[in-house]
KOLBA-914757 format. One record per residue: residue number from 1; x, y, z of N, C-alpha, C in turn; residue in one letter. Coordinates in pm, whole numbers. Atoms other than C-alpha are relative to their C-alpha. Layout:
BEGIN
[NUM [X Y Z] [X Y Z] [X Y Z] "A"] ...
//
This chain:
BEGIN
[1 [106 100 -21] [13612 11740 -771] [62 -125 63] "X"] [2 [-5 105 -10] [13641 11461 -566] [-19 -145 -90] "X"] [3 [10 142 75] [13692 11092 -713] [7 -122 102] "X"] [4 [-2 131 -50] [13601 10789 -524] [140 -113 -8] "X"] [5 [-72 102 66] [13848 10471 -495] [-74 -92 -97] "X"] [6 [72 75 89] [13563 10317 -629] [-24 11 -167] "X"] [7 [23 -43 142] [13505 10527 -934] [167 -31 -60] "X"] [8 [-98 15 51] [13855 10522 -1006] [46 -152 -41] "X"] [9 [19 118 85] [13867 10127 -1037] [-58 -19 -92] "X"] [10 [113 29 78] [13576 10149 -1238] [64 94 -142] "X"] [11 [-51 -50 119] [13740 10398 -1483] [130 -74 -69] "X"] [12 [-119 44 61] [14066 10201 -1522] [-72 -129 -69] "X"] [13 [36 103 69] [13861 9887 -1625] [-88 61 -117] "X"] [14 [28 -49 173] [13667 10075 -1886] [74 22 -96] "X"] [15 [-129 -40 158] [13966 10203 -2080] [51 -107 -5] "X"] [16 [-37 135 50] [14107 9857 -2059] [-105 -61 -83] "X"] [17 [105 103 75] [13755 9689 -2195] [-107 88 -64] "X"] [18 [132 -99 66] [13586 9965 -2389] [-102 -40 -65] "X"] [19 [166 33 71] [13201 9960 -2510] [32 -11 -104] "X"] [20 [-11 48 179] [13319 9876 -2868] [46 -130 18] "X"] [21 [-61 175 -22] [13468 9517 -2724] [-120 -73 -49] "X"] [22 [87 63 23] [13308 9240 -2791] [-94 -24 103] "X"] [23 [95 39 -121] [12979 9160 -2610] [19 -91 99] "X"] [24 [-3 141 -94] [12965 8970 -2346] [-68 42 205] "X"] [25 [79 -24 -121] [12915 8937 -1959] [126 -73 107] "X"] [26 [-94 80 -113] [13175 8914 -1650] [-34 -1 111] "X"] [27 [16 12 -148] [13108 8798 -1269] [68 -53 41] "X"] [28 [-23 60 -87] [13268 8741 -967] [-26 -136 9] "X"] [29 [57 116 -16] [13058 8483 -935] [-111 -76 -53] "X"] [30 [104 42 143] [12901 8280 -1210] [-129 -62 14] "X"] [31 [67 3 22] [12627 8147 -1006] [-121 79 47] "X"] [32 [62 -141 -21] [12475 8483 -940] [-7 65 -76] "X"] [33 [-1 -70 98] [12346 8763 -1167] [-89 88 77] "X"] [34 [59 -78 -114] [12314 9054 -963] [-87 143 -127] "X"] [35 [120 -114 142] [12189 9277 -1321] [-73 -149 -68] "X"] [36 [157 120 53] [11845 9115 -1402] [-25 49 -89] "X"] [37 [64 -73 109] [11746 9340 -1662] [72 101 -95] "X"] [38 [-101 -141 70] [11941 9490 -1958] [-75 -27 -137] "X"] [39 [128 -78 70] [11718 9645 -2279] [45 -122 -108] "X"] [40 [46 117 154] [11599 9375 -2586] [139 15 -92] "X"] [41 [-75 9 94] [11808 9290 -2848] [-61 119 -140] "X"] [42 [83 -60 105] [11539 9401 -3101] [-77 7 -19] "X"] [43 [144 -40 -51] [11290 9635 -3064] [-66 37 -128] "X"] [44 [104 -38 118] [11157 9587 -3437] [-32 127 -83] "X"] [45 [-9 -132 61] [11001 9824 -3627] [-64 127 73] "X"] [46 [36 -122 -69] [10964 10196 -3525] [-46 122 -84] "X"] [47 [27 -85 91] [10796 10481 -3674] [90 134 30] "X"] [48 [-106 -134 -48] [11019 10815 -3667] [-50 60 122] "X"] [49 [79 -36 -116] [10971 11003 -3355] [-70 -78 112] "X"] [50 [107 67 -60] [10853 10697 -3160] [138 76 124] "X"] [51 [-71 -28 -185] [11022 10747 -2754] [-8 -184 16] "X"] [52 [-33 163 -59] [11229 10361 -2640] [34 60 95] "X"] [53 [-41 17 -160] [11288 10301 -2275] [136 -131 -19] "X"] [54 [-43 64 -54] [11611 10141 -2207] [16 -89 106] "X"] [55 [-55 18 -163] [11578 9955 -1900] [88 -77 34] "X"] [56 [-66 59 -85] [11806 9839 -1659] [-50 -1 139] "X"] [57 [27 28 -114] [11785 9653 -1351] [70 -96 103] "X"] [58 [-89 67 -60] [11996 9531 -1065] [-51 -59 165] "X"] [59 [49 12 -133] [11927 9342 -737] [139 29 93] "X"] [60 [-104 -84 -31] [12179 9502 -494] [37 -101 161] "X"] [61 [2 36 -110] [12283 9285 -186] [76 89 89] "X"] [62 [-8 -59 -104] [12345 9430 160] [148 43 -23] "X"] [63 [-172 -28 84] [12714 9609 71] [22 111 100] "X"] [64 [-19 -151 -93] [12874 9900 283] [37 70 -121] "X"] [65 [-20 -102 122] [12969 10048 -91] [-24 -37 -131] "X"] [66 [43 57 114] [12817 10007 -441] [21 84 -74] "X"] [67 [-10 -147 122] [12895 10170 -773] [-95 -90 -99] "X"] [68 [62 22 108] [12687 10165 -1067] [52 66 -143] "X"] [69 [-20 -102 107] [12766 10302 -1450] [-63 -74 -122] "X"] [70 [98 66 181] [12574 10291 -1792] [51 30 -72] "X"] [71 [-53 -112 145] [12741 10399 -2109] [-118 -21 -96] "X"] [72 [38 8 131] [12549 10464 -2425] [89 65 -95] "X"] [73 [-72 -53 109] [12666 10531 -2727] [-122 -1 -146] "X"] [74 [122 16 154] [12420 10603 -3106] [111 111 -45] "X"] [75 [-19 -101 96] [12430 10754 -3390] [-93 127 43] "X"] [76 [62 -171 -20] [12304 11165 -3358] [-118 -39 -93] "X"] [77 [82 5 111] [12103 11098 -3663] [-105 -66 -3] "X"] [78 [99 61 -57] [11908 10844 -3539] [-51 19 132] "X"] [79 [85 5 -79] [11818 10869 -3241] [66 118 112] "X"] [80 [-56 -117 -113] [11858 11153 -2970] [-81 -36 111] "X"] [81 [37 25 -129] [11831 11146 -2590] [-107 58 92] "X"] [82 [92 -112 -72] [11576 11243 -2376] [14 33 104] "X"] [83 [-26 -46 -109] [11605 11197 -2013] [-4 -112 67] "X"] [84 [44 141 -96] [11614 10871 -1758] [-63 43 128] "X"] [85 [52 -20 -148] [11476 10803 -1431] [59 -80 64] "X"] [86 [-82 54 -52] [11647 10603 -1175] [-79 -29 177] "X"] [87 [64 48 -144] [11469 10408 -857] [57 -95 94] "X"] [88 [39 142 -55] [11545 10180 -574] [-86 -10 89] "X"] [89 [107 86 -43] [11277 9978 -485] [-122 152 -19] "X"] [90 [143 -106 39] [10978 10286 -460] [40 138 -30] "X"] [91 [-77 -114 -41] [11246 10569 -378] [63 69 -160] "X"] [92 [-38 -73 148] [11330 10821 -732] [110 51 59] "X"] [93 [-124 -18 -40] [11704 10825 -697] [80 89 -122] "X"] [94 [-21 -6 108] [11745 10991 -1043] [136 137 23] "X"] [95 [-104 -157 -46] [11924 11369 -874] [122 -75 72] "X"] [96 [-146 -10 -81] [12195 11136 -704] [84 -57 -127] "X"] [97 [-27 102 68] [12263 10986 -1045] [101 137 -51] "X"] [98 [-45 -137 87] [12583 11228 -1241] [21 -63 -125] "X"] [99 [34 36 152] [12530 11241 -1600] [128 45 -38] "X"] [100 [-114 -134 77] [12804 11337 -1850] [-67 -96 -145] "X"] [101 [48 16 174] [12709 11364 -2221] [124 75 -40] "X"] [102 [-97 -90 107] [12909 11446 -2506] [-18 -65 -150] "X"] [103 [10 65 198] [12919 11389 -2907] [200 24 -21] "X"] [104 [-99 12 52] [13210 11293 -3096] [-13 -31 -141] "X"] [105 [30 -3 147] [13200 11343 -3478] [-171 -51 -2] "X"] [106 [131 26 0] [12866 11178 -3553] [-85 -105 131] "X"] [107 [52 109 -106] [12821 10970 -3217] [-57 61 131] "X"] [108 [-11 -64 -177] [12701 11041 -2896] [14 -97 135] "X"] [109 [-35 95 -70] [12780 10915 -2602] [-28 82 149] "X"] [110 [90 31 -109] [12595 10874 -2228] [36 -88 74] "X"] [111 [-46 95 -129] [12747 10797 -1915] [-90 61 121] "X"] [112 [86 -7 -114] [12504 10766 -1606] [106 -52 143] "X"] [113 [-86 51 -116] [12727 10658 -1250] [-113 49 100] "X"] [114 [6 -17 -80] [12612 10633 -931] [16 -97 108] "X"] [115 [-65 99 -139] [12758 10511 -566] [-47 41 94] "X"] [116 [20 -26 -124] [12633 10483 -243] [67 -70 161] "X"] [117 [-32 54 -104] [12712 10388 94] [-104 -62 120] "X"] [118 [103 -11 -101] [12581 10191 346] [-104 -114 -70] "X"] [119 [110 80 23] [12310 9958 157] [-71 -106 24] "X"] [120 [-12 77 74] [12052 9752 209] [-62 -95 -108] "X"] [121 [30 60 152] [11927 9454 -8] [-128 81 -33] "X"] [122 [125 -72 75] [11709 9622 -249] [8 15 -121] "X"] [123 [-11 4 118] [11623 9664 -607] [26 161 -46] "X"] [124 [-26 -118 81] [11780 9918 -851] [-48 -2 -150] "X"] [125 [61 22 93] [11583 10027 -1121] [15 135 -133] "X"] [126 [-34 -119 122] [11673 10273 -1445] [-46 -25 -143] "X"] [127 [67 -4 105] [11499 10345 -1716] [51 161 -130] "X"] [128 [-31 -161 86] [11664 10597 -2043] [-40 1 -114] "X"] [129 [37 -8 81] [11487 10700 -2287] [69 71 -100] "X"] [130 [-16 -26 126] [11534 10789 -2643] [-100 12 -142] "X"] [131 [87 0 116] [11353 10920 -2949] [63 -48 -155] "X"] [132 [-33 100 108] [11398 10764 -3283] [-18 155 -87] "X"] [133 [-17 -142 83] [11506 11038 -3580] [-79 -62 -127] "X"] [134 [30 -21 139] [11407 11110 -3929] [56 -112 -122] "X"] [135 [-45 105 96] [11647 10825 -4124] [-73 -90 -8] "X"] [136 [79 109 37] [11506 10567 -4274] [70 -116 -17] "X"] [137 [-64 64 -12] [11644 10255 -4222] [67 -128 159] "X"] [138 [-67 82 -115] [11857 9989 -3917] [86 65 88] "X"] [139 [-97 -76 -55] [12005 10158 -3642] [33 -47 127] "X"] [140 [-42 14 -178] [12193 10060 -3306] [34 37 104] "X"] [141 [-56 -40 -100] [12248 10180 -2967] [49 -140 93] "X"] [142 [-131 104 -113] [12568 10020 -2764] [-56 43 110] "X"] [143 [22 -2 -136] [12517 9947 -2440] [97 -53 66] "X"] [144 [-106 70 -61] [12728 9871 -2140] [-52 49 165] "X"] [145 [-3 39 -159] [12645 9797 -1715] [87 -33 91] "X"] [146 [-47 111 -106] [12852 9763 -1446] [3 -14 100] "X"] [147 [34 -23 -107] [12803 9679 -1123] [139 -66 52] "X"] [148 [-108 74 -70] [13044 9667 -846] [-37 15 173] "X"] [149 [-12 19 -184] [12996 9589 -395] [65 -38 37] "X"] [150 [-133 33 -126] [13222 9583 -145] [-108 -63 134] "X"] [151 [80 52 -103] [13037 9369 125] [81 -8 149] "X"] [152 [-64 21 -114] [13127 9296 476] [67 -87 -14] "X"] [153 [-87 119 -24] [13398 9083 570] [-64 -66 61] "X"] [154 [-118 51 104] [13469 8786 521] [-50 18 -169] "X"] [155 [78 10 141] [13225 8818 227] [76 91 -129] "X"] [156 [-13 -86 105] [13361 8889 -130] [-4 114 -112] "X"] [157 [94 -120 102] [13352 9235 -341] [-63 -149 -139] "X"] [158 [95 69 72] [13106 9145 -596] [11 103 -156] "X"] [159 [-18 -120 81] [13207 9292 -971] [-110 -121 -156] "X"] [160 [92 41 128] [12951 9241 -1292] [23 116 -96] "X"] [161 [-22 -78 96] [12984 9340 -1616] [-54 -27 -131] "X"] [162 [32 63 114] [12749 9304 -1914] [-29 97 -90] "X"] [163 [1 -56 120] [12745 9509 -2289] [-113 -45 -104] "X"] [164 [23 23 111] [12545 9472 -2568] [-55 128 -94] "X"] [165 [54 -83 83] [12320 9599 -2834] [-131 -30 -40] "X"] [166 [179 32 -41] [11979 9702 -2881] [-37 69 -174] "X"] [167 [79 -24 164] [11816 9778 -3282] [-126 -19 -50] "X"] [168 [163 6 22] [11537 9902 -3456] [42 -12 -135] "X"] [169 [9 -15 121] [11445 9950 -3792] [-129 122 19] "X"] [170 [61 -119 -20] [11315 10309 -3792] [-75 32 -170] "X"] [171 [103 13 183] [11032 10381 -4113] [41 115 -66] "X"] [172 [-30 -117 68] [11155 10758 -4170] [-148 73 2] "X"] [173 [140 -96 -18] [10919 11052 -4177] [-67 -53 -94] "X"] [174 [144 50 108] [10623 10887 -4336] [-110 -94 50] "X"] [175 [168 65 -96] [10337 10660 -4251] [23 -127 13] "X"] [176 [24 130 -39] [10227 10335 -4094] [-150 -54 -8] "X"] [177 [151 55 8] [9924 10117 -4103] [11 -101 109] "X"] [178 [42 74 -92] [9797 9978 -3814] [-128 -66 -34] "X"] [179 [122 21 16] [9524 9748 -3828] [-86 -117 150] "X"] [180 [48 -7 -113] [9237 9630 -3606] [27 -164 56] "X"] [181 [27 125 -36] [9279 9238 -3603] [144 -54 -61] "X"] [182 [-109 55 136] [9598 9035 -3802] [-55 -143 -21] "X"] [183 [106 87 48] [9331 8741 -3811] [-119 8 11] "X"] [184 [130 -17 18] [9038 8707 -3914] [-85 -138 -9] "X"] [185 [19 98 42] [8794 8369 -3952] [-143 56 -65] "X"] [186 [174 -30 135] [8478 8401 -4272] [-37 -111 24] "X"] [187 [97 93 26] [8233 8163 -4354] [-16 63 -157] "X"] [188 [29 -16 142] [8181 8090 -4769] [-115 95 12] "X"] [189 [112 -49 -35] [7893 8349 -4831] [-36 104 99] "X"] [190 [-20 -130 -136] [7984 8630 -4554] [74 97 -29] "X"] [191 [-79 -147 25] [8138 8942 -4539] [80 11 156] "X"] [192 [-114 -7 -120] [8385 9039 -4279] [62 140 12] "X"] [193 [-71 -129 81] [8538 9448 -4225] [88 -58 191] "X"] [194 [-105 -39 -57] [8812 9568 -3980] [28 113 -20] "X"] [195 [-64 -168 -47] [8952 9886 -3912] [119 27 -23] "X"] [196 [-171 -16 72] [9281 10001 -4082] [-5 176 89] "X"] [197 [-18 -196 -29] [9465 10346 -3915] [134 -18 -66] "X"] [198 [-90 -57 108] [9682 10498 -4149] [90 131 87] "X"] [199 [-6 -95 -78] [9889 10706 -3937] [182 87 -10] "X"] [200 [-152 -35 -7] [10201 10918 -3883] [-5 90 88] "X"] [201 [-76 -58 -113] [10387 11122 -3604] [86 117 -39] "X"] [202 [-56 -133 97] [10554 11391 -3852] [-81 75 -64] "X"] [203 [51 -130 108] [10476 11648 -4071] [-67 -50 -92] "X"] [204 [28 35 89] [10379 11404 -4325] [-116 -31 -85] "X"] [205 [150 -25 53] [10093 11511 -4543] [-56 -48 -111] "X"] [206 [14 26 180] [10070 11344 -4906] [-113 -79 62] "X"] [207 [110 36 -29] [9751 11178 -4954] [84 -180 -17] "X"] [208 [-17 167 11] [9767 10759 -4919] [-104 -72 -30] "X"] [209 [92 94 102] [9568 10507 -5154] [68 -130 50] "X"] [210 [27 155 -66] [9490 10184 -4976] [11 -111 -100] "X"] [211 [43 112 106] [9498 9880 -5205] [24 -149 95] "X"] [212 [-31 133 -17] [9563 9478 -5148] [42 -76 -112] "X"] [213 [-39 93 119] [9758 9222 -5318] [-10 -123 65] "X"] [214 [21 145 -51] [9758 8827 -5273] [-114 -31 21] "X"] [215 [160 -14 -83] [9418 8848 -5220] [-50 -133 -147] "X"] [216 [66 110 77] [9269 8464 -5329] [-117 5 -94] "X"] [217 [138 -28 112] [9000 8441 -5614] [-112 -52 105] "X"] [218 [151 14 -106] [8621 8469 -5481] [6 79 126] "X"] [219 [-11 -126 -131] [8750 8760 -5214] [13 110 -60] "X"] [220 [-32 -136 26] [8682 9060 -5279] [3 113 108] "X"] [221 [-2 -134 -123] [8809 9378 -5050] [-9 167 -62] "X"] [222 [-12 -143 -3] [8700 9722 -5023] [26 124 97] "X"] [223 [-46 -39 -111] [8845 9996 -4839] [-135 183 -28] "X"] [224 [115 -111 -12] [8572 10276 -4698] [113 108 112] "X"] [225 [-45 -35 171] [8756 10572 -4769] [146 -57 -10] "X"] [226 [-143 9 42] [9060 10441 -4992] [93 62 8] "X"] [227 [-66 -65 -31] [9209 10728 -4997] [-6 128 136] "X"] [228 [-6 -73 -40] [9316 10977 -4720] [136 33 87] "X"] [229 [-113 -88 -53] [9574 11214 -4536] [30 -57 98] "X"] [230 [-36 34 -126] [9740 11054 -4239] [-5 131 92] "X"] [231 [25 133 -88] [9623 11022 -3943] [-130 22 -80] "X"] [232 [131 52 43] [9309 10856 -4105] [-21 -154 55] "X"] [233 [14 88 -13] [9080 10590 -4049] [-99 -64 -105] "X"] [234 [82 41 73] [8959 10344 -4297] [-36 -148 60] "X"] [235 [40 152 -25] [8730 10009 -4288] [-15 -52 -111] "X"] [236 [-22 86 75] [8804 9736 -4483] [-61 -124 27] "X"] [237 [84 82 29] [8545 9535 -4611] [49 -124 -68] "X"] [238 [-18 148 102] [8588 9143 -4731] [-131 -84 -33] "X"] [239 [117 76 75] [8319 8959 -4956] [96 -133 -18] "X"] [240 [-34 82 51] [8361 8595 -4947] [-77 -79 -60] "X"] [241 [69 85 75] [8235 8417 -5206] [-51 -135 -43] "X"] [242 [85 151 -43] [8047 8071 -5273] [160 -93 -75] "X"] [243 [-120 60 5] [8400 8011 -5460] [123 -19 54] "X"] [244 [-88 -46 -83] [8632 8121 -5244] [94 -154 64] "X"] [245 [-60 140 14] [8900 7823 -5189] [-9 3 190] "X"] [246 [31 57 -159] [8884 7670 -4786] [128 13 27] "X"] [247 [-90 32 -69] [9152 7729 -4558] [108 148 47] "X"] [248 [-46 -144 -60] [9408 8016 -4403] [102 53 -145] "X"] [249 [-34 -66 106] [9525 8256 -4635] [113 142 71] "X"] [250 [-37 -104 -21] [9776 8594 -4597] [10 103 -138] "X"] [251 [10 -117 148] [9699 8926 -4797] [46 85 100] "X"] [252 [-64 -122 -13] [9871 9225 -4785] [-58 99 -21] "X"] [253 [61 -128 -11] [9734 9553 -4725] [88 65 -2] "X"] [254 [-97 -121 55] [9925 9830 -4864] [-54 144 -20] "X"] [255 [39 -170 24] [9915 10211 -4860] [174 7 -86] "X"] [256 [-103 -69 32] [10124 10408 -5097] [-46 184 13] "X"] [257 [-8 -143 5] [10187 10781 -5079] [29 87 -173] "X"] [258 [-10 -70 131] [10136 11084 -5342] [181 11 -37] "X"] [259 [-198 20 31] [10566 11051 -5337] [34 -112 25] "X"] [260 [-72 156 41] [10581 10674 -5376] [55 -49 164] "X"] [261 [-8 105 -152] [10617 10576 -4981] [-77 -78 32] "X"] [262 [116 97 4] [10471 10280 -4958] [61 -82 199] "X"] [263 [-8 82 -100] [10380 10063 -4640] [-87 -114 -14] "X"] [264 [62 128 5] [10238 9705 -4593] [10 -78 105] "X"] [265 [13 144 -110] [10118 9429 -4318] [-111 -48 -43] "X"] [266 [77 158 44] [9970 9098 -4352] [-133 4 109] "X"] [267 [155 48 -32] [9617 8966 -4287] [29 -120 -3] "X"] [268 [17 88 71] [9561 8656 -4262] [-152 -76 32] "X"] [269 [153 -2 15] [9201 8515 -4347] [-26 -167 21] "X"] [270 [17 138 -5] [9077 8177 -4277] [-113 -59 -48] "X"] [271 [188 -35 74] [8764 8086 -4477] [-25 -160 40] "X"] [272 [43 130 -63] [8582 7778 -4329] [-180 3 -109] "X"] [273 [181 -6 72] [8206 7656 -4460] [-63 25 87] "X"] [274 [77 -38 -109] [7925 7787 -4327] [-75 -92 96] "X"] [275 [44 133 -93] [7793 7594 -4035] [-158 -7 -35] "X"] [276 [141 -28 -34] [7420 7479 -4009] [-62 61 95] "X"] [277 [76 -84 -74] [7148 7632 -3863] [2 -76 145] "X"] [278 [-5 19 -106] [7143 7400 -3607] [128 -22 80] "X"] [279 [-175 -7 -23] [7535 7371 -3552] [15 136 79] "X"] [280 [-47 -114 -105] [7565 7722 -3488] [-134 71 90] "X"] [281 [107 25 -94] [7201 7713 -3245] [111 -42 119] "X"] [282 [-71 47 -109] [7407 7474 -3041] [157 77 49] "X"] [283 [-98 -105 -40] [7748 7713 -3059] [-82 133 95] "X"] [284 [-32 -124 -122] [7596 7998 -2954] [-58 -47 124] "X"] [285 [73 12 -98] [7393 7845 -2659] [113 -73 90] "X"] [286 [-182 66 -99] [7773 7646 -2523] [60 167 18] "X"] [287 [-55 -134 -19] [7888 8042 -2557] [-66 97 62] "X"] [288 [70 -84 -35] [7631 8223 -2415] [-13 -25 198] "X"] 
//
């Protein structure tokens, strides 16, 4: 197999600065940043089985030779690979891209490269996905970019180099609750519902019993049905009462499972007095 001079620089500076270094970011030239786009810090919470997009993205100036390379690195357990795509500007460049995979005890690890000749300015665009596993719990995939052009003389090669790390918090095979609003505004004397989905992406069949806690005196909530099998959908009714204290509030909506998996997100309710008749005459006729 042929090896580039290019690739071969590019391999001697990896084994000098391997993806376990500390993060960071090197250029040629500090007031340029020829990679625009490298994937979130933290992409929150995830239900098992969800699919993340890594992206990356580089603007590429006019060069007679450019290399590119991605490493990943995860845990097996969490999360496994699926497949990327790879564009510049409209053009699906993904078949000139060479992959090499491999695992090492529990890790895996994902190198993408590709060099061309000849370019010019135009955007490079890569996108690699990944599905999220079965553990329950915080998990990270390493990352690492680097770009390198050789431009025309007199003009300087151009070398970039930025690493980090990207984390979820994955829920494990079991359920989530989505719901239809995360505010709400009552009036003393009104009722109020919303739409709760109870849902999951696995196998996971135990039945789930809806409840609420924090929930202020003079509110009362009911869930139409309380219980059922994910994926379900329930509506959740609020009665507010002539006591009901004034002002924004957060309650918790909770499902637990027939094996004690519980999930929970916040509401939060804002209870105002009811307007007059002619108050809200003149609202709706400014809204209408």
């Amino acid at each position: 197999m042929r090896v580039s001079f290019t690739t071969i620089i590019l391999i001697i500076y990896i084994f000098t600065f391997p993806l376990t270094s500390s993060i960071g970011h090197t250029v040629n030239n500090e007031n340029y940043c020829y990679i625009t786009e490298t994937p979130p810090s933290d992409l929150g919470y995830l239900p098992s089985n969800s699919v993340i997009e890594l992206p990356f993205s580089i603007q590429i100036p006019k060069a007679r030779q450019i290399a590119v390379i991605v490493m990943i690195n995860y845990t097996l357990e969490a999360w496994s690979y699926i497949d990327f795509n790879a564009y510049i500007d409209d053009l699906n460049i993904s078949d000139q891209f060479v992959k090499d995979f491999r695992t090492t005890y529990e890790i895996g690890e994902l190198t993408l490269r590709y060099e061309s000749l000849s370019l010019s300015t135009c955007s490079l665009f890569l996108n690699v996905r990944f599905k999220a596993g079965l553990l329950n719990g915080t998990f990270t995939i390493n990352w690492r970019i680097i770009f390198m052009a050789f431009e025309e003389p007199p003009n300087p090669s151009i070398f970039e180099d930025k690493k980090g790390k990207t984390s979820a918090c994955i829920s494990g095979p079991y359920f989530w609750i989505s719901i239809e609003k995360h505010i709400i505004e009552v009036e003393l004397r009104t009722s109020a519902s919303l739409k709760l989905y109870i849902l999951t992406n696995t196998s996971y069949d135990k039945h789930v019993n809806l409840y609420v806690k924090d929930v202020p005196p003079g509110i009362t909530v009911s869930f139409n049905p309380q219980i059922g099998t994910p994926n379900f959908t329930s509506k959740m009714i609020i009665d507010i009462g002539d006591n009901a204290p004034l002002g924004a509030y957060l309650i918790n909506i909770a499902g637990i499972g027939e094996d004690g998996k519980c999930y929970s997100v916040q509401l939060e309710i804002i209870i105002g007095r009811p307007m007059s008749i002619l108050l809200r005459t003149i609202t709706i006729l400014i809204s209408a």
